[in-house]
N, C-alpha and C positions, 0 to 999 in steps of 0.2 A: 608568696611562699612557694619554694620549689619542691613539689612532690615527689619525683621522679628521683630523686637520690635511696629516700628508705625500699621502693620497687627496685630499683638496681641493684642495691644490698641485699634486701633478700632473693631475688632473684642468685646475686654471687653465692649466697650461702648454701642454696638448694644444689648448686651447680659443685661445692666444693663437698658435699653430703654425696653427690653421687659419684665424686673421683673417689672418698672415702669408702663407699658402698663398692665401685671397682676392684681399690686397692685393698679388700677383704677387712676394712677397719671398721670392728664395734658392732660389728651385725650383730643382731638380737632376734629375727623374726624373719622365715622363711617360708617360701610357698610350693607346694610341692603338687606334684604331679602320680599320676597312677603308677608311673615306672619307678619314683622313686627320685628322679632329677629335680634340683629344687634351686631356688633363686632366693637369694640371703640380703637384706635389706633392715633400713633402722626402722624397729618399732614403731619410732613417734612417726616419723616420716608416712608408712605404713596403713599404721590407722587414722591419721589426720583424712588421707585419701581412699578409705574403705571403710566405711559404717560398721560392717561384718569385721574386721579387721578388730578395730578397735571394741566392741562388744565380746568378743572371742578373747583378745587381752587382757580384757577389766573381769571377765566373769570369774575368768578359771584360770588364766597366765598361761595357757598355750602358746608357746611360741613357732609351732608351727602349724600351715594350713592346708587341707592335699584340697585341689582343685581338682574334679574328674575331669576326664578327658579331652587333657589342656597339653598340648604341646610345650615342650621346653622351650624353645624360641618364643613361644606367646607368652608365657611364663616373665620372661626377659621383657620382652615387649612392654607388657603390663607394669611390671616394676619401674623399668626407665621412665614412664609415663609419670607414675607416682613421683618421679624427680621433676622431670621436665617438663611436664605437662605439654609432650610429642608424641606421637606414634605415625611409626612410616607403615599406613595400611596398604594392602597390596589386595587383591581379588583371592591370590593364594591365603591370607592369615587374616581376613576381615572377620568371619564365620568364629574361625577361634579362639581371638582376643574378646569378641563380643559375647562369646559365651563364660570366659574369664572374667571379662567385668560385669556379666550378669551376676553369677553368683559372689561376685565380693559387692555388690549394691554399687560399683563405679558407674553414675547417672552421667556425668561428660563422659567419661571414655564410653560410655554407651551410645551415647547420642553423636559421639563424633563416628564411629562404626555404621550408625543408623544413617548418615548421614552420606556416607562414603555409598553404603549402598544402593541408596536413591540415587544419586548422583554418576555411580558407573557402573 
């Protein structure tokens, strides 16, 4: 049996959830920042990929979340990760994606930060 077809599909599907997520369609659930800049993403998508996310959804229907002292670009970062399960960490944004995915409980994208920084 070939497995590697239903992984490619959903692989396609997450990939077509984030051109939709681009192209401003159906967002529901936003993450925001001290300044007020915020980065707009699907729900499910969302909390599937942040414990915090999802808990904060079911409890009370907040659809938005401020993150402290998260840059906008890490903000993005973060989100596109939730799609892709990528992040292009640099020395300059490793510090503030990983404290982004500390407080939304992201255990990969933490561990892939942690990992970056042993590393270089």
């Amino acid at each position: 049996m070939d497995n590697t077809r239903p992984q490619a599909g959903f692989t396609e599907r997450f990939r077509q959830m984030n051109e939709m997520r681009k192209n401003k369609k159906l967002l529901d659930f936003a993450l925001v920042n001290n300044n007020g800049e915020q980065v707009w993403g699907h729900w499910l998508v969302m909390a599937s990929m942040s414990p915090l996310i999802e808990e904060i959804a079911m409890s009370n229907g907040e659809r938005r979340l401020l993150l402290k002292n998260i840059s906008a670009e890490s903000l993005e970062h973060i989100v596109n990760y939730m799609y892709t399960i990528e992040v292009n960490l640099t020395r300059d944004n490793v510090d503030n994606i990983l404290a982004g995915a500390s407080q939304l409980r992201m255990r990969y994208l933490q561990e892939a930060c942690l990992d970056f920084l042993e590393n270089n």
